[in-house]
C-alpha positions as CSV (number, residue, x, y, z in Angstrom):
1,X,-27.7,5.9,9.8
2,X,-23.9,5.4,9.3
3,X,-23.5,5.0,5.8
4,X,-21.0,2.1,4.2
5,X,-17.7,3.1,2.5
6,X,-15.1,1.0,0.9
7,X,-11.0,1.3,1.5
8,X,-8.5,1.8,-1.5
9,X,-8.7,-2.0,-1.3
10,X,-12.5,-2.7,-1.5
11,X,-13.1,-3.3,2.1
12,X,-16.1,-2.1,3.6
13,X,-16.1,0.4,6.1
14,X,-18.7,2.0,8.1
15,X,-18.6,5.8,8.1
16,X,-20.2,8.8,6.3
17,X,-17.4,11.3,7.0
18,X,-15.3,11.5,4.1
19,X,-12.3,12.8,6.4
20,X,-12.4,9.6,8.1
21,X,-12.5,7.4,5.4
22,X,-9.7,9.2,4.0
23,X,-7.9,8.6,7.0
24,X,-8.5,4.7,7.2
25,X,-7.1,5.0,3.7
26,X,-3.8,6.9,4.5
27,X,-3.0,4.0,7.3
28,X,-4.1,1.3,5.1
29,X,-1.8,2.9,2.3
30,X,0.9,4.2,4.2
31,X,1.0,0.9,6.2
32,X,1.8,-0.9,3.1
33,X,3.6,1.5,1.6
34,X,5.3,2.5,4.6
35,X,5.1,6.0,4.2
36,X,4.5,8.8,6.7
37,X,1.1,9.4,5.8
38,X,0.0,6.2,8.0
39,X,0.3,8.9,11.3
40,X,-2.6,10.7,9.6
41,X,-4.7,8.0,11.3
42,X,-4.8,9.6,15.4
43,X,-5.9,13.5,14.0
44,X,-8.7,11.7,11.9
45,X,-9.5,9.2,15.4
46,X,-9.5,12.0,17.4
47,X,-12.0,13.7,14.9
48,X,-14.2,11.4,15.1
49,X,-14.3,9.0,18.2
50,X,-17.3,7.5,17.5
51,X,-15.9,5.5,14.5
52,X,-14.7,1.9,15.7
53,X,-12.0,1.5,12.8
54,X,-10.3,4.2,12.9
55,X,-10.4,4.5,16.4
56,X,-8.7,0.7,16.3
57,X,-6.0,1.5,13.9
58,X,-5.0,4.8,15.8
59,X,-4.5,1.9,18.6
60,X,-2.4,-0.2,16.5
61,X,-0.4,2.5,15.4
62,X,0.4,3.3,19.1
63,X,1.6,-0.6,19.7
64,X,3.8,-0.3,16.7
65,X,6.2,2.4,18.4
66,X,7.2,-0.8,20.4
67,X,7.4,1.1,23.9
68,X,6.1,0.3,27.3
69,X,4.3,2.9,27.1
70,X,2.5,1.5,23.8
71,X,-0.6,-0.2,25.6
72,X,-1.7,2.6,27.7
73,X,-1.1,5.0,24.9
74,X,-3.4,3.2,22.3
75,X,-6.0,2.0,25.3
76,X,-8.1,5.4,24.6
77,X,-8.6,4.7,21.1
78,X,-9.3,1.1,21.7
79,X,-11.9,1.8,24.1
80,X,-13.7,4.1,21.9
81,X,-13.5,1.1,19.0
82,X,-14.7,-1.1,21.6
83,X,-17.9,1.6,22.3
84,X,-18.3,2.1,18.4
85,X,-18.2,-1.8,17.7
86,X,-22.2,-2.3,17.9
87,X,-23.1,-0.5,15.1
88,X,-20.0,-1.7,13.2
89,X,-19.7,-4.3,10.5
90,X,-17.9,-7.8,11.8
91,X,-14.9,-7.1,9.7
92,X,-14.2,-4.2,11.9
93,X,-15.6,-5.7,15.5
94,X,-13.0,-8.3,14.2
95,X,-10.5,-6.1,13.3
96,X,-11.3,-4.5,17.3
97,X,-10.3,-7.6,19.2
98,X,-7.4,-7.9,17.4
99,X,-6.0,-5.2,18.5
100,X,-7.6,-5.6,21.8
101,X,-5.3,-9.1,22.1
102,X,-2.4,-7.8,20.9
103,X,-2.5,-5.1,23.4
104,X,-2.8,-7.3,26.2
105,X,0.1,-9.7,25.2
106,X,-1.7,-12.2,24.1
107,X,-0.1,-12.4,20.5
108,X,-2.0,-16.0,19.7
109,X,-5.4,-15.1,20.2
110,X,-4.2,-11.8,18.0
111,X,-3.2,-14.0,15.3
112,X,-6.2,-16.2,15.6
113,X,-8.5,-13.2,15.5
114,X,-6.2,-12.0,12.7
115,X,-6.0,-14.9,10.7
116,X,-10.8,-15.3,10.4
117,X,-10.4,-11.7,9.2
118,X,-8.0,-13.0,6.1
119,X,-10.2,-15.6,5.6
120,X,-13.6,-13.8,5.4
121,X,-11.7,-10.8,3.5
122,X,-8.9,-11.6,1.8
123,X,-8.0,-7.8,0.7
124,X,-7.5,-6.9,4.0
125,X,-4.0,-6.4,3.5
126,X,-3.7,-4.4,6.4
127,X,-4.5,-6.9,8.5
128,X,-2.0,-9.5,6.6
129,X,0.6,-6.8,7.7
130,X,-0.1,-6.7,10.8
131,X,0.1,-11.0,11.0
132,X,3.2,-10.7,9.2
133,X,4.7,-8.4,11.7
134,X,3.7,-10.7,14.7
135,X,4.7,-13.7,12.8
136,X,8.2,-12.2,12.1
137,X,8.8,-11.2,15.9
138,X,8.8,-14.9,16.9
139,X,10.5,-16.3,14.0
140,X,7.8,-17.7,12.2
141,X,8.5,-17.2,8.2
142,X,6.5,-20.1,7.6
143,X,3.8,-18.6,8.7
144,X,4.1,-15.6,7.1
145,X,4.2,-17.3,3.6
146,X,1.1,-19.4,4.3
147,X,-0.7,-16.2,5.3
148,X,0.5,-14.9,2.1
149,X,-0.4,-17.4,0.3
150,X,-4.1,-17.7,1.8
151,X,-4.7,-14.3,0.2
152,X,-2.5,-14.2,-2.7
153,X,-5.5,-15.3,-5.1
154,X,-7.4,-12.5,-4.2
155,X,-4.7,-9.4,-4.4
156,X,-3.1,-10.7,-8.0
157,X,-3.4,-7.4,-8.9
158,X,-1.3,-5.4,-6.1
159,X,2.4,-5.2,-5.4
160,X,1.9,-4.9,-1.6
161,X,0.8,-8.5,-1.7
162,X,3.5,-9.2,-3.6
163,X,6.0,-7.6,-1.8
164,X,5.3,-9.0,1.3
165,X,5.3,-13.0,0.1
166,X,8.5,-12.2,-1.3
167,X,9.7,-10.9,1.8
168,X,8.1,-13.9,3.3
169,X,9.3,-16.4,0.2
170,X,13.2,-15.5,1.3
171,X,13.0,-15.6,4.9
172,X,12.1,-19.1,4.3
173,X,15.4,-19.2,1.9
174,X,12.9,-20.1,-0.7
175,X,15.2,-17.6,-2.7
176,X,14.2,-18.4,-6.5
177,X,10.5,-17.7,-5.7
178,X,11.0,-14.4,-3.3
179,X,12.8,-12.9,-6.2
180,X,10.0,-13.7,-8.8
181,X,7.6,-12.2,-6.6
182,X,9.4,-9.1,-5.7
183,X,10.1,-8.5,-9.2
184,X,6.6,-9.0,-9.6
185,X,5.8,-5.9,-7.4
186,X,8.0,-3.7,-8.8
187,X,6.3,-4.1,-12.1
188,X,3.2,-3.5,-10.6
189,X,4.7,-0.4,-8.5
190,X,8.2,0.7,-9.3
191,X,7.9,2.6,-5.7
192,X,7.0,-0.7,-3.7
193,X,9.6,-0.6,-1.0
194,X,9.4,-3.7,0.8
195,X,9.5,-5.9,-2.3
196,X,13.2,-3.6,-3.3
197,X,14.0,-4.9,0.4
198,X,13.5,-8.2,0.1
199,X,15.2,-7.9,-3.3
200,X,18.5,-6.6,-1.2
201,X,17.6,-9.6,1.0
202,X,18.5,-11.8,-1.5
203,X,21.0,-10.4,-3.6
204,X,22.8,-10.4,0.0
205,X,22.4,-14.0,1.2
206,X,23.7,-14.8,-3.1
207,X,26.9,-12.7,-2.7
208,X,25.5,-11.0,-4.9
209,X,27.3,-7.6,-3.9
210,X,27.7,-5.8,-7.0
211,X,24.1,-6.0,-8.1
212,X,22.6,-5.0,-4.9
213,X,24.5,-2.2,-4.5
214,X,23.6,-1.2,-8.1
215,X,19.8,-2.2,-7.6
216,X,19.7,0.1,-4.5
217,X,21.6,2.9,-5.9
218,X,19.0,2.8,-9.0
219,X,16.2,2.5,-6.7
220,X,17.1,5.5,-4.4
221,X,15.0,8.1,-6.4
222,X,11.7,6.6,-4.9
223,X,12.8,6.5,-1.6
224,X,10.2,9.8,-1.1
225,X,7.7,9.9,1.9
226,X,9.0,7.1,3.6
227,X,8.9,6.7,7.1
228,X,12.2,6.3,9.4
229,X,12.0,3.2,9.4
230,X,12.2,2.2,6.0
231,X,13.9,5.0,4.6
232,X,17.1,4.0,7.0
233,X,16.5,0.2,6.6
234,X,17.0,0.5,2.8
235,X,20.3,3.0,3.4
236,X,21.2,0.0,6.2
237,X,20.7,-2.5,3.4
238,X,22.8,-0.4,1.0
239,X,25.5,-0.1,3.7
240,X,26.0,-3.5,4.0
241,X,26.8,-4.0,0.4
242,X,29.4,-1.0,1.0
243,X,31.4,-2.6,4.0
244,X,31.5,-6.2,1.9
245,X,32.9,-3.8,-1.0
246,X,35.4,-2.2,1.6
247,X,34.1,1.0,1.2
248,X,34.5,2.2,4.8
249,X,34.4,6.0,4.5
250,X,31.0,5.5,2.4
251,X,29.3,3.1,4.9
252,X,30.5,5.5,8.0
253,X,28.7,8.5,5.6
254,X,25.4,6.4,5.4
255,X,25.3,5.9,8.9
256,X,25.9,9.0,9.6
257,X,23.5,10.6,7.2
258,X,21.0,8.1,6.4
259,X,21.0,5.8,9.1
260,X,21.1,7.6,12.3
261,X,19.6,10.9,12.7
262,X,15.9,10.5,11.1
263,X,14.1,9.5,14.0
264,X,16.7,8.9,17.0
265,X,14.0,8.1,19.6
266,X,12.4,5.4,17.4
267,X,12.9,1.7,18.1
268,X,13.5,0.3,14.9
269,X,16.1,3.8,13.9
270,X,18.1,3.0,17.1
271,X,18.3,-0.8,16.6
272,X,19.1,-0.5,13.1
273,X,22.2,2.4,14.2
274,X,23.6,-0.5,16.8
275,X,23.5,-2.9,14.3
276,X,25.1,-1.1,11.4
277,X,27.6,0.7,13.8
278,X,28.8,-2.8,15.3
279,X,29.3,-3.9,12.1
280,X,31.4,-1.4,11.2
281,X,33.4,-1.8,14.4
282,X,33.8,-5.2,13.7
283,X,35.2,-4.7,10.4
284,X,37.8,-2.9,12.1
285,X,36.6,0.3,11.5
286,X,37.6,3.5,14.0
287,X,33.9,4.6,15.3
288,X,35.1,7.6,17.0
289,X,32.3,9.3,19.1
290,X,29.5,7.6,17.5
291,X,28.2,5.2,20.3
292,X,28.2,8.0,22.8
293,X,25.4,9.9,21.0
294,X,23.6,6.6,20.2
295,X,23.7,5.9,23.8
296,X,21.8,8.9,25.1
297,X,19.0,8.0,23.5
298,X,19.5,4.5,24.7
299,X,19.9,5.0,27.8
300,X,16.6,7.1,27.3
301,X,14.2,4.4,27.0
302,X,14.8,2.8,29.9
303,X,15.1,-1.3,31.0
304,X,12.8,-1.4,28.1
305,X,11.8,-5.1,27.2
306,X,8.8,-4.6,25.1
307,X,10.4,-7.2,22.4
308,X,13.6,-9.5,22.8
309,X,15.4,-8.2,19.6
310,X,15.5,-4.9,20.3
311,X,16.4,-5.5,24.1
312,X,19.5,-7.2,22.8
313,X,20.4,-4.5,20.6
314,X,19.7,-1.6,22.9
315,X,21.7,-3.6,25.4
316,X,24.5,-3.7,23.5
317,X,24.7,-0.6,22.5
318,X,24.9,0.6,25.8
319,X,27.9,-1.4,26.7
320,X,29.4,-0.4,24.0
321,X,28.4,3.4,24.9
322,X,29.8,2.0,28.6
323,X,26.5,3.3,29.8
324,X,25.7,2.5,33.1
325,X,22.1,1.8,32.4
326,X,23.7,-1.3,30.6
327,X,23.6,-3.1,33.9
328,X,19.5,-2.2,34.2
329,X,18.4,-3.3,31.4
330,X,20.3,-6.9,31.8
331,X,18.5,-7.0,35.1
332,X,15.2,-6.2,33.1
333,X,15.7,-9.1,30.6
334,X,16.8,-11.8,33.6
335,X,13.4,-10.8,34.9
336,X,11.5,-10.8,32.0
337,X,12.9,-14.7,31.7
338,X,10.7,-15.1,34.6
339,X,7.7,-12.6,34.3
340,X,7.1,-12.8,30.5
341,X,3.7,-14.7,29.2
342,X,3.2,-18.4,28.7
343,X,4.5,-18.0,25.0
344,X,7.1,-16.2,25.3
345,X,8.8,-17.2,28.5
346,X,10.5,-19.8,27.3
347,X,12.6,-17.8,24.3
348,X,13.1,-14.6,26.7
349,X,14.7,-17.8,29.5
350,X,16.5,-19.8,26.9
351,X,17.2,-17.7,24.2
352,X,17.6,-13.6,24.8
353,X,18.6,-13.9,28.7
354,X,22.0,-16.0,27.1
355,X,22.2,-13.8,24.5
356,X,22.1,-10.8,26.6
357,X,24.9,-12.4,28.9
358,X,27.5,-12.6,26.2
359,X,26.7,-9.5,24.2
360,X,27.2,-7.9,27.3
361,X,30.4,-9.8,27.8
362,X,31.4,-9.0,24.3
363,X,30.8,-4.9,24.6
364,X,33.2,-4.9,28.0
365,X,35.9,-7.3,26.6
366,X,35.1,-11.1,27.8
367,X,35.9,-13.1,25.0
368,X,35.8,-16.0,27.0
369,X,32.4,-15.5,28.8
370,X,31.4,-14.3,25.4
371,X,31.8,-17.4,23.4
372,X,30.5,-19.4,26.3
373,X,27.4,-17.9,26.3
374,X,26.6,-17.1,22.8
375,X,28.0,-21.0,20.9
376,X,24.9,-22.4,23.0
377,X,22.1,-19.8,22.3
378,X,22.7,-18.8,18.5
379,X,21.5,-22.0,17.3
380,X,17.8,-21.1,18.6
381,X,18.1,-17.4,17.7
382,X,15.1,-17.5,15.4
383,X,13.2,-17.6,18.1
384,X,13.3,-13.8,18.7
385,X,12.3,-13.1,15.5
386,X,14.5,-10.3,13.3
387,X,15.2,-11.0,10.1
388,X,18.5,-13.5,9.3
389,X,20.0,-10.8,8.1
390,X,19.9,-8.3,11.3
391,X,20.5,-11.7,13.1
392,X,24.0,-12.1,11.5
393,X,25.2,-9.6,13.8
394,X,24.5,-11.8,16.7
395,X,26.7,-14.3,14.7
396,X,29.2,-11.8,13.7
397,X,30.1,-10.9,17.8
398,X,30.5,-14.1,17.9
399,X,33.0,-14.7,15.7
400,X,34.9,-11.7,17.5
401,X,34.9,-13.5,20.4
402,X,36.2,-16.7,19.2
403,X,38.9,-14.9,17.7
404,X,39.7,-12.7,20.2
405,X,39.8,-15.7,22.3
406,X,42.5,-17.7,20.0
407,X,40.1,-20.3,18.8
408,X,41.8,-20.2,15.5
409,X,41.0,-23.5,14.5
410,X,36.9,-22.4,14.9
411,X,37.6,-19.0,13.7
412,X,38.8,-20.4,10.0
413,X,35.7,-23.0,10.2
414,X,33.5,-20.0,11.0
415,X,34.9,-17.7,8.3
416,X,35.2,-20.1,5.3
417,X,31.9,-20.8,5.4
418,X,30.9,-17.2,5.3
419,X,33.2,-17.0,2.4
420,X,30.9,-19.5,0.5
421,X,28.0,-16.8,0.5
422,X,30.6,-13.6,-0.3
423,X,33.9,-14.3,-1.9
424,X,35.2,-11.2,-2.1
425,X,34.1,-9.6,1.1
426,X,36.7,-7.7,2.1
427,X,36.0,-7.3,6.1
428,X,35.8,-11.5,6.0
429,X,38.9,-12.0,3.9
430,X,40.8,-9.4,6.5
431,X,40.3,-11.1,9.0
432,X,40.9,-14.7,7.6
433,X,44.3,-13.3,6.4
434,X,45.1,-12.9,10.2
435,X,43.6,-15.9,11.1
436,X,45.5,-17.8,8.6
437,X,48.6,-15.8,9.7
438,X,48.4,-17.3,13.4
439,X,47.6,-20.6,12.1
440,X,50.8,-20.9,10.2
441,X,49.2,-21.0,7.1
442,X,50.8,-18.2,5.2
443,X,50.1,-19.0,1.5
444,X,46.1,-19.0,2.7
445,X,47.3,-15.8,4.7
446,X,48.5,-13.9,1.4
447,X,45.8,-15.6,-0.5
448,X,42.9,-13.7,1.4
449,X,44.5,-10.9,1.7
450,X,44.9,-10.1,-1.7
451,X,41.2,-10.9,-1.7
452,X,40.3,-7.8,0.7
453,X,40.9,-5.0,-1.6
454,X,38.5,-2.6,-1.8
455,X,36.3,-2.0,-4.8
């Protein structure tokens, strides 16, 4: 008789193999922790195939490299969960079908699924995680905070909870309660990543450059045993404080070694490279080689359209690498605006296949085309989920383009409002100089310019 266990959070689960309970435990905590130990999970599945949980979690972690090749990769494990689900407890049958859903595309009937398991256990904070990662790849931060929320009660006592409503708190620009929250975690757990993210998160959208640098400089000595992902995010958050601060040798060091190089085949390590190398660009920074090795691996995954965000990063980053596979991938996402499911067909037709036209545009040099298809779009960006943060660089091109195109007039609208958020951001005062400049405005010309000094 299969003996009943309990996770690190006081879940039950149904083994007697101490190996496999230990390895529910490393994915649970290295889920929420986001360290490497989470890939512990497929030795311990493969150990022991008759255990449904484990079996389901090796699945999820095989969705989670958000590849094509994801579903057929995790459909082994899930069909051993699936075998092991009699004898199971409901929590993890539960736990089963979600997985099941999500790896047939059918993301609403995941988060249903999702959603009972909160409700009948509330410290299944794994299974939070996982809503919260759906909820954020469609844009909806409200939902992640009422999921939070739903559960908060229950977890008052661990900073993963409270890391992720404050992650949750500020994507809904609730920014006064994110930062209580994070701060929060990190008195429960100095070494609680995602609530020192969200942290960044805010101090960014405040202008609050100074700080966050200095928060993430302090913070750096925990960054141990972090997967790619969060280990370049935070370096990519830190970077962003840099290029405000002008510090454009610095930033092109953290890309280089922090932000690019960990895991160059992963999805969410080569989006984060395009994003934080087109910023760079578009600061007026010299780039040098840089997109041609970020293109190879690129151009390695193929017309991949597993999610809208990272298409229209990996697109762009092949047009700016002038990779020919560029022109297959834009024909992958003009199809997916046809093909994709009920509930996402209308954001890949109205939202990403737009988008995709005028980053495209952008990368080869069409201003015009550029602004034309990117003024309409941008308003609805949410839609594809990504944080507002790694949105702004969809918002950023644009600007580009509508100065590149001599809309001077839009350009100064564009940028003083930036302004509002970061005063002394050098990139954004640069470039107002010179937009000032052609508008005959030459006091407001000097004005910003002696605002973009380095510091």
């Amino acid at each position: 008789m299969t003996a009943m266990r309990r996770d690190l959070l006081g879940n039950p689960v149904s083994t007697d193999s101490d190996a496999t309970l230990q390895g529910v435990d490393d994915f649970v905590g290295g889920m929420l922790a986001y360290e490497t130990r989470a890939v512990n999970v497929l030795a311990v599945a493969d150990a022991d195939p008759s255990a449904c949980l484990i079996n389901a979690y090796a699945a999820a972690l095989h969705l989670l490299i958000e590849a094509p090749e994801g579903a057929a990769n995790a459909e082994p494990y899930l069909r051993r969960a699936e075998a092991a689900a009699p004898s199971a407890t409901g929590r993890e049958r539960d736990v089963t079908a979600f997985v099941r859903a999500w790896a047939g595309d059918d993301i609403p009937e995941a988060m249903r699924i999702g959603e009972a398991v909160l409700r009948a256990h509330p410290r299944d904070l794994l299974t939070l995680k996982l809503l919260h990662y759906h909820a954020f790849n469609v844009g909806r931060f409200a939902e992640m905070l009422r999921l939070a929320e739903l559960v908060a009660p229950a977890n008052e006592d661990v900073a993963w909870m409270h890391g992720m409503a404050a992650f949750a708190y500020e994507q809904c620009h609730l920014l006064d309660q994110a930062e209580a929250a994070a701060r929060r975690a990190l008195a429960l757990r100095r070494q609680e990543p995602w609530a020192q993210h969200a942290l960044a998160h805010i101090m960014l959208t405040q202008g609050r450059i100074e700080e966050g640098a200095a928060f993430l400089e302090q913070a750096r000595d925990t960054w141990t045993g972090l997967n790619s992902f969060m280990l370049t995010h935070l370096w990519w958050h830190l970077a962003l404080f840099r290029l405000s601060q002008g510090r454009e040798a610095e930033v092109l060091e953290i890309y280089d070694r922090h932000c690019w190089g960990v895991a160059k085949d992963y999805s969410q390590d080569q989006a984060g490279a395009v994003s934080l190398l087109a910023r760079i660009e578009l600061s007026g920074v010299e780039v040098g080689g840089r997109w041609d090795d970020l293109g190879v691996y690129l151009a390695a995954r193929g017309p991949d359209t597993t999610q809208p965000f990272l298409a229209l990063q990996y697109l762009y980053g092949l047009a700016r690498a002038g990779r020919s596979e560029a022109d297959a991938l834009m024909t992958a996402i003009a199809e997916r605006a046809h093909t994709a499911p009920d509930h996402a067909r209308e954001t890949w037709a109205e939202v990403a296949l737009p988008v995709a036209e005028g980053l495209l545009a952008h990368a080869r040099g069409d201003a015009e085309t550029a602004v034309r298809r990117l003024t309409p779009a941008l308003p609805r960006l949410i839609d594809i989920g990504g944080s507002h943060a790694q949105r702004d660089l969809f918002e950023l091109i644009l600007l580009d383009a509508v100065i590149r195109s001599a809309r001077l007039e839009r350009a100064q609208q564009m940028l003083e409002l930036r302004r509002m958020s970061d005063p002394q951001g050098v990139p954004m005062n640069r470039a107002l100089a010179a937009v000032y400049a052609g508008l005959g405005l030459h006091r407001e010309s000097a004005a910003a310019a002696a605002r973009a000094v380095a510091r």
